[in-house]
C-alpha positions, -999 to 999 in steps of 0.1 A, spaced: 110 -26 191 75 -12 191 69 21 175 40 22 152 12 18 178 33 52 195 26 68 159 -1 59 141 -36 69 154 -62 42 166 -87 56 146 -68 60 118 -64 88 94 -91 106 76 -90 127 42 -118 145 28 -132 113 14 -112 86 28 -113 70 63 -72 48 64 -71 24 89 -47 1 100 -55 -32 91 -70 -55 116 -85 -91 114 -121 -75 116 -120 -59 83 -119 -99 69 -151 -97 54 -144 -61 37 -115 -74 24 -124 -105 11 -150 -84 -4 -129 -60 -18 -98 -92 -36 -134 -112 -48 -146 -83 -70 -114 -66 -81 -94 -104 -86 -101 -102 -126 -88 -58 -132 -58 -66 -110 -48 -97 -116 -25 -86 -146 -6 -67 -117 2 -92 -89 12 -127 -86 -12 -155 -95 -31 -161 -64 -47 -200 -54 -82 -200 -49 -75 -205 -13 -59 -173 -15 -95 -155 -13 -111 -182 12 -122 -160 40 -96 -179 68 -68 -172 44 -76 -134 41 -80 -130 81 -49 -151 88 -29 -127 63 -50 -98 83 -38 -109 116 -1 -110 104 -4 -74 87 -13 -64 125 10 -80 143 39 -65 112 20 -30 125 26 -36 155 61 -45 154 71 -18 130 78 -37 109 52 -25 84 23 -1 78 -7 -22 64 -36 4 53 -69 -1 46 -86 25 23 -123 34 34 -146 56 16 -161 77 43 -194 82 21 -198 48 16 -181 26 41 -169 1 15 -132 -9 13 -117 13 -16 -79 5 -18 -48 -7 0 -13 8 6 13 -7 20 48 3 31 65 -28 38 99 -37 47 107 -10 68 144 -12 73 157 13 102 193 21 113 214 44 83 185 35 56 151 44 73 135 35 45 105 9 30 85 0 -2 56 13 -11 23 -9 -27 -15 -3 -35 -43 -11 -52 -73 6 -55 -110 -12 -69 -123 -7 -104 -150 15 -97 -127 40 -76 -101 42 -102 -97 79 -118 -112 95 -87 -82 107 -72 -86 84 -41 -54 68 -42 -36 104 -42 -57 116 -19 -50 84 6 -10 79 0 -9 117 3 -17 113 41 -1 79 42 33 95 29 30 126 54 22 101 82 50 75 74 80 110 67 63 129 99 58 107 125 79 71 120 108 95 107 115 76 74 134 87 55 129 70 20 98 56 5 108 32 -24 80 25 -54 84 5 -85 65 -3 -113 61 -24 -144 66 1 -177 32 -4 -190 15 10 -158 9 44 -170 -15 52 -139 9 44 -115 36 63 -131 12 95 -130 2 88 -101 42 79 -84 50 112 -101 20 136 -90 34 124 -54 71 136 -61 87 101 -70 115 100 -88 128 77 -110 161 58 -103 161 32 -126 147 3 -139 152 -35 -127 152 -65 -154 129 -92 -144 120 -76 -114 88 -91 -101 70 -126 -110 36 -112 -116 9 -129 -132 29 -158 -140 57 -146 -157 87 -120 -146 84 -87 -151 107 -52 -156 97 -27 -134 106 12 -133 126 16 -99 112 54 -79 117 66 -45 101 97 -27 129 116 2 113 131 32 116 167 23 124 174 62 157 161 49 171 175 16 
């Protein structure tokens, strides 16, 4: 099945200050860029990566199968540009889209140091979210979070996420399990 190159644009989406495009083995370098300079402020909120992890291959090879998850519909890999600057501000992610009676995925992102507090990230999923409800027909976007991530609970709940739960040794990050706070976000086209 091949529906997200029906519904997502080629060139992307643009906000006011934002330019999200879908990710693409050309934006290697950016990238790279982007995981080399921000490894030490998010490392305390992802798995421990290998150096080889950040070797410039490694990030176009995980590139290349973001595209071809696009592609398949199976995913929608985003690539956060500021339109001022060019320079790769932030990811999202809404990954294991799951179709028949749940229509429904997860929900990461990350966003660079020096962005952070802006309102970028809103300002990104915001059009993200309306893309991914509107036109793949979603019905459920899924978010969690570790406890102590008070930015992304602001943030989750500025968007409309609600809390469901939370989930005991949810997540292996940095090296050692984690609780996470379980949210979701309905498509208001169907409440």
């Amino acid at each position: 099945m091949n529906l997200l190159p029906l519904a997502f644009p080629d060139a992307g989406l643009a906000t006011p200050r934002l330019h999200l495009l879908p990710a693409a083995v050309s934006h290697a370098a950016s990238l790279r860029t982007y995981l080399l300079d921000n490894h030490d402020y998010l490392q305390p909120w992802e798995p421990l990566r290998h150096a080889a992890f950040f070797e410039r291959y490694a990030v176009a090879e995980r590139l290349q199968g973001m595209a071809k998850r696009n592609g398949e519909g199976e995913a929608l890999h985003l690539l956060l540009f500021s339109r001022a600057s060019g320079e790769l501000a932030g990811v999202c992610n809404f990954t294991n889209i799951v179709r028949g009676a749940f229509q429904a995925c997860h929900l990461g992102y990350s966003i660079a140091e020096r962005w952070q507090g802006q309102g970028l990230m809103r300002e990104g999923l915001t059009a993200a979210i309306a893309h991914v409800f509107q036109n793949m027909k979603l019905h459920r976007i899924m978010a969690n979070y570790r406890p102590e991530n008070a930015r992304s609970a602001r943030l989750l709940a500025s968007l409309g996420f609600q809390r469901e739960g939370q989930a005991r040794s949810y997540l292996q990050i940095n090296g050692a399990w984690h609780d996470h706070v379980l949210t979701a976000l309905i498509n208001p086209a169907d409440l």
